[in-house]
C-alpha positions as CSV (number, residue, x, y, z in Angstrom):
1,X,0.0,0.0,0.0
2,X,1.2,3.6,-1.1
3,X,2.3,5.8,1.5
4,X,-0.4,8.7,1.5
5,X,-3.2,6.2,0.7
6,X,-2.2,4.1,3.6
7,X,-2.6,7.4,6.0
8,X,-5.5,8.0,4.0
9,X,-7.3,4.8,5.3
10,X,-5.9,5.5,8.9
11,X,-7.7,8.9,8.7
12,X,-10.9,7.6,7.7
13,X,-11.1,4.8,10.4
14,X,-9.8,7.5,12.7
15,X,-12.9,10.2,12.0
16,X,-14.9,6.6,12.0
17,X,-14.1,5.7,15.5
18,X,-14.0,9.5,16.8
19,X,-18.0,9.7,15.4
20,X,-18.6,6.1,17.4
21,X,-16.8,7.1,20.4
22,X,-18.9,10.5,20.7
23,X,-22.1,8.9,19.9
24,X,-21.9,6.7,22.6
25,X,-20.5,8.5,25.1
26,X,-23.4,11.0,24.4
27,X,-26.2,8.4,24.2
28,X,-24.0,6.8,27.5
29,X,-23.9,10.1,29.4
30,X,-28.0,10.7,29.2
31,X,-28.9,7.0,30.5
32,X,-26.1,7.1,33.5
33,X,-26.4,10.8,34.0
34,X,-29.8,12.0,32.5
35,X,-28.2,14.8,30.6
36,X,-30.7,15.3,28.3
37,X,-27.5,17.4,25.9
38,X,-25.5,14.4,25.7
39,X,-28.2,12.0,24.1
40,X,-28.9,14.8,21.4
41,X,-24.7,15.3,20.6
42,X,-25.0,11.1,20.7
43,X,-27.3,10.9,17.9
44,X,-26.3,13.5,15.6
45,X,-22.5,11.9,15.8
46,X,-23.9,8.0,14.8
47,X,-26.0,9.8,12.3
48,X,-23.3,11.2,11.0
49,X,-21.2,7.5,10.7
50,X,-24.4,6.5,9.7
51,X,-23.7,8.7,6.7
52,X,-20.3,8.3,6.3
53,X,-20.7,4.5,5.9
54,X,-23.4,4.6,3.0
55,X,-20.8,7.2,1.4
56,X,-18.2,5.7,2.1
57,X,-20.2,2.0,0.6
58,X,-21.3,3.7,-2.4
59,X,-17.4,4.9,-3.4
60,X,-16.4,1.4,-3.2
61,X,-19.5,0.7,-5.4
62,X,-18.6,3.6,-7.8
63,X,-15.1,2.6,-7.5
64,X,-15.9,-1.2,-9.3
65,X,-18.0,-0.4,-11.5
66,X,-15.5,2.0,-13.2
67,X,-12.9,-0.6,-13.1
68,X,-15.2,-2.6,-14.6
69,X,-15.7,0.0,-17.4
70,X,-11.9,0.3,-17.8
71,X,-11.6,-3.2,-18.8
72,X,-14.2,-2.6,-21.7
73,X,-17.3,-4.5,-19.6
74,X,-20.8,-3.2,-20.5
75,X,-24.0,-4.4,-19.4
76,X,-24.6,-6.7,-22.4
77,X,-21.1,-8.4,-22.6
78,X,-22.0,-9.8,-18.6
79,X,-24.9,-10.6,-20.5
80,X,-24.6,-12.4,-23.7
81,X,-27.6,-14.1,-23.6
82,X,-29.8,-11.3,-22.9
83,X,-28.1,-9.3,-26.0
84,X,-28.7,-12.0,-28.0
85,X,-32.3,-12.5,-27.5
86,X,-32.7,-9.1,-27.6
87,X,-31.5,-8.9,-31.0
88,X,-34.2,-11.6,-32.0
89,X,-37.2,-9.6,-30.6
90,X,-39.2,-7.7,-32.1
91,X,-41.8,-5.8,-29.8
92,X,-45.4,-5.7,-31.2
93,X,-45.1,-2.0,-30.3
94,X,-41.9,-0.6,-30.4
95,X,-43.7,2.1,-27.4
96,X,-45.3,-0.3,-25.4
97,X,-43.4,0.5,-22.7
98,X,-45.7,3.8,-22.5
99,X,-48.2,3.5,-19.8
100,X,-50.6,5.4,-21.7
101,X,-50.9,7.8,-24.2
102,X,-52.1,11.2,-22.9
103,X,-52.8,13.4,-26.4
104,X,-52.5,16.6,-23.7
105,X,-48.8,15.7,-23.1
106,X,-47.9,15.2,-26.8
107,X,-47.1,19.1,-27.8
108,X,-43.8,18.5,-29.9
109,X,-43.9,19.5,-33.8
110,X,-42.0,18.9,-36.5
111,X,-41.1,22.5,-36.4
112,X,-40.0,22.4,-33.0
113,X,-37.4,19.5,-33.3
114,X,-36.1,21.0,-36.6
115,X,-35.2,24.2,-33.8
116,X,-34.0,22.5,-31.4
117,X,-31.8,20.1,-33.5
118,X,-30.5,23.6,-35.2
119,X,-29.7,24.9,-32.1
120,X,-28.1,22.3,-29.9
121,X,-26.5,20.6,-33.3
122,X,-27.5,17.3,-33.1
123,X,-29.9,15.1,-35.1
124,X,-32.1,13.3,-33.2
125,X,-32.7,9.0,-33.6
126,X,-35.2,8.7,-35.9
127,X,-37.2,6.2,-33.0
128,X,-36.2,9.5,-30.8
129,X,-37.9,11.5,-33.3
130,X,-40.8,9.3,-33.3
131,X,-40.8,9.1,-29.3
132,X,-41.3,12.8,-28.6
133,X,-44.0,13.6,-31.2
134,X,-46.3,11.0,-29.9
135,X,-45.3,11.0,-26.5
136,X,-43.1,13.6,-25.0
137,X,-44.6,13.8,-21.2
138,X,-45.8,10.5,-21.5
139,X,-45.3,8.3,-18.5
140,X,-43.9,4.7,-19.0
141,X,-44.5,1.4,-16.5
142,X,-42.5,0.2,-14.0
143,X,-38.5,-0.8,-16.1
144,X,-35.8,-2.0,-13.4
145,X,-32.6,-4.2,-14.6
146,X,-29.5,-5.2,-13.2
147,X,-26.1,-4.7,-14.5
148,X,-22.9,-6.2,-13.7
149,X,-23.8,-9.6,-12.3
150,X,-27.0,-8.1,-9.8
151,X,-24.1,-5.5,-8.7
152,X,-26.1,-2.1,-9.9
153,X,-29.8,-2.1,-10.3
154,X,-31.4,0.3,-12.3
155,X,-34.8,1.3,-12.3
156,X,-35.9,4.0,-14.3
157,X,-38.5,6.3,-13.6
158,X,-39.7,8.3,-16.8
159,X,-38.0,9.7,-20.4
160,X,-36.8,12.9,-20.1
161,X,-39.5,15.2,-22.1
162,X,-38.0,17.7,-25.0
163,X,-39.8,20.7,-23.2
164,X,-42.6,21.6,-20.8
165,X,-41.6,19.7,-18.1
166,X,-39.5,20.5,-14.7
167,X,-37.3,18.5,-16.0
168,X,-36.5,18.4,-19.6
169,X,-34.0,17.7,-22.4
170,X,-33.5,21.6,-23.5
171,X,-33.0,23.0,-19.8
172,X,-30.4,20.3,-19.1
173,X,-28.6,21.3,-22.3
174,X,-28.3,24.9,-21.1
175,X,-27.8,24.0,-17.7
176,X,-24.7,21.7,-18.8
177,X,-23.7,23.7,-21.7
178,X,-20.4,24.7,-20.3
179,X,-19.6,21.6,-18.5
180,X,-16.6,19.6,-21.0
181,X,-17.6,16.3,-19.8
182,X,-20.9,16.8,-21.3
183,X,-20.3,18.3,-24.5
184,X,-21.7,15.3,-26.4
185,X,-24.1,13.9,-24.8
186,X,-28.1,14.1,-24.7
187,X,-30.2,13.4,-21.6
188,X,-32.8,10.8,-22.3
189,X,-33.9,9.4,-19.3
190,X,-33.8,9.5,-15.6
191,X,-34.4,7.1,-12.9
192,X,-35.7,6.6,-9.2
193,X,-32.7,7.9,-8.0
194,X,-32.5,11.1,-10.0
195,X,-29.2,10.1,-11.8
196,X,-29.7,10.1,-16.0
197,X,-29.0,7.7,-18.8
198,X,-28.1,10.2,-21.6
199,X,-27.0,9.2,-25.6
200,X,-23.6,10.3,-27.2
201,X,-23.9,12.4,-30.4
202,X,-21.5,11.4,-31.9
203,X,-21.5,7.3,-31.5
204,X,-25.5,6.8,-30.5
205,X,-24.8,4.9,-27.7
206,X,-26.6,4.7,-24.3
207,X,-24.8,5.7,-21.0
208,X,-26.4,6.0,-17.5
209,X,-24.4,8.9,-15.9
210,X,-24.9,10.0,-12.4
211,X,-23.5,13.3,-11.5
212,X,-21.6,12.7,-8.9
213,X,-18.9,10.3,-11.1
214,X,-19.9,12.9,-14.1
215,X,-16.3,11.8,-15.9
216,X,-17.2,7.5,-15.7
217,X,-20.2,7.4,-17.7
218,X,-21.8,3.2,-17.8
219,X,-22.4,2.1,-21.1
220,X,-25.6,0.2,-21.4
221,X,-26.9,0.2,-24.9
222,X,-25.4,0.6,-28.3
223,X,-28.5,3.1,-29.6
224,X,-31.3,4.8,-28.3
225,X,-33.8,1.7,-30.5
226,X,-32.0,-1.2,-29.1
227,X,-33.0,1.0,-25.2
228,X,-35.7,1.2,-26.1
229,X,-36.4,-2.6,-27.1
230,X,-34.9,-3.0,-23.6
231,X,-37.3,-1.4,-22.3
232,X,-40.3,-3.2,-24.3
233,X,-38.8,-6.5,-23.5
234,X,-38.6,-6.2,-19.8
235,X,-42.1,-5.6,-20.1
236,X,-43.0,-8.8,-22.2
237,X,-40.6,-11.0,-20.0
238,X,-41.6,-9.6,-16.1
């Protein structure tokens, strides 16, 4: 073990057992003493390890999964099988992941994506295309998967709209505009967790990104159709 990360770990199980130490001495002091102070200073410092645990869980977490990236793994090379049938489905609807189709939440035009793919140069996926001027707000059903052998699940929550929504593709665009990590990629979806699964300009393919690890994007689909067929075939295979 490196010098500076071995007093790195000593640190962190220093702060650790500081937190633990506090906590129970606090939580101590009220049942042996009846200070009423010492219980509250007790359980703010365990919820603070509390917190630094789940942090600290979730690195490690973050931490394989990019190593996993490094090597070249993706979602469907752990799971050959699954890209392999996937490549013989074909959904009866290629939206039938859609929960239902609300005409009130389908407000894009022609006209509209023509501006925005102007703008923002970028030509949207024809299925993309297709998506947004049906759908748009649209909510879809329930879509979880896991990725890296059960390691990661993801569940996602709904497609990102183009516009008229809290959250939607234009305002993350001009929110991220100056970020250089983000340059050429397109939000698409988002799930429970608030993290997005965006698609690269220039190559088409799916990433789920979560802001926090903003420069180790997870590749998890080679094109917004075959995510979307994900999608559908979760659906058919529950």
């Amino acid at each position: 073990m490196k010098k500076g990360k071995k007093y790195s770990v000593l640190s962190e199980l220093c702060t650790h057992l500081v937190f633990i130490i506090v906590g129970v001495s606090g939580i101590y002091s009220f049942f042996s003493m009846g200070k009423i102070h010492g219980l509250i200073i007790g359980i703010i410092f365990l919820l603070f390890e509390i917190l630094l645990v789940y942090t600290s869980i979730s690195e490690i977490k973050t931490k394989r999964i990019t190593k996993s990236i490094q090597k070249g793994n993706n979602y469907f090379k752990n799971n050959v099988d699954l890209k392999q049938k996937l490549n013989n489905y074909n959904p009866k609807d290629k939206f039938g992941f859609v929960l239902e189709l609300n005409k009130e939440n389908s407000n894009i035009t022609e006209e509209y994506i023509n501006e925005f793919q102007n703008k923002y140069n970028v030509i949207l996926p024809e299925i993309l295309k297709e998506y947004y001027l049906k759908y748009n707000k649209n909510d879809i059903k329930k879509c979880e998967f896991y990725l890296y052998s059960e390691e990661h699940n993801f569940c996602l929550d709904f497609i990102i709209p183009l516009r008229d929504a809290n959250v939607n593709v234009e305002k993350t665009l001009e929110m991220y505009k100056d970020d250089k990590y983000l340059q050429t990629i397109v939000p698409l979806a988002e799930d429970i967790d608030g993290d997005d699964y965006y698609w690269d300009k220039k190559t088409g393919k799916v990433f789920y990104l979560s802001m926090e690890n903003a420069e180790n994007p997870i590749p998890i689909c080679d094109s917004v159709e075959e995510f979307f067929k994900l999608l559908n075939y979760l659906q058919d295979n529950k």
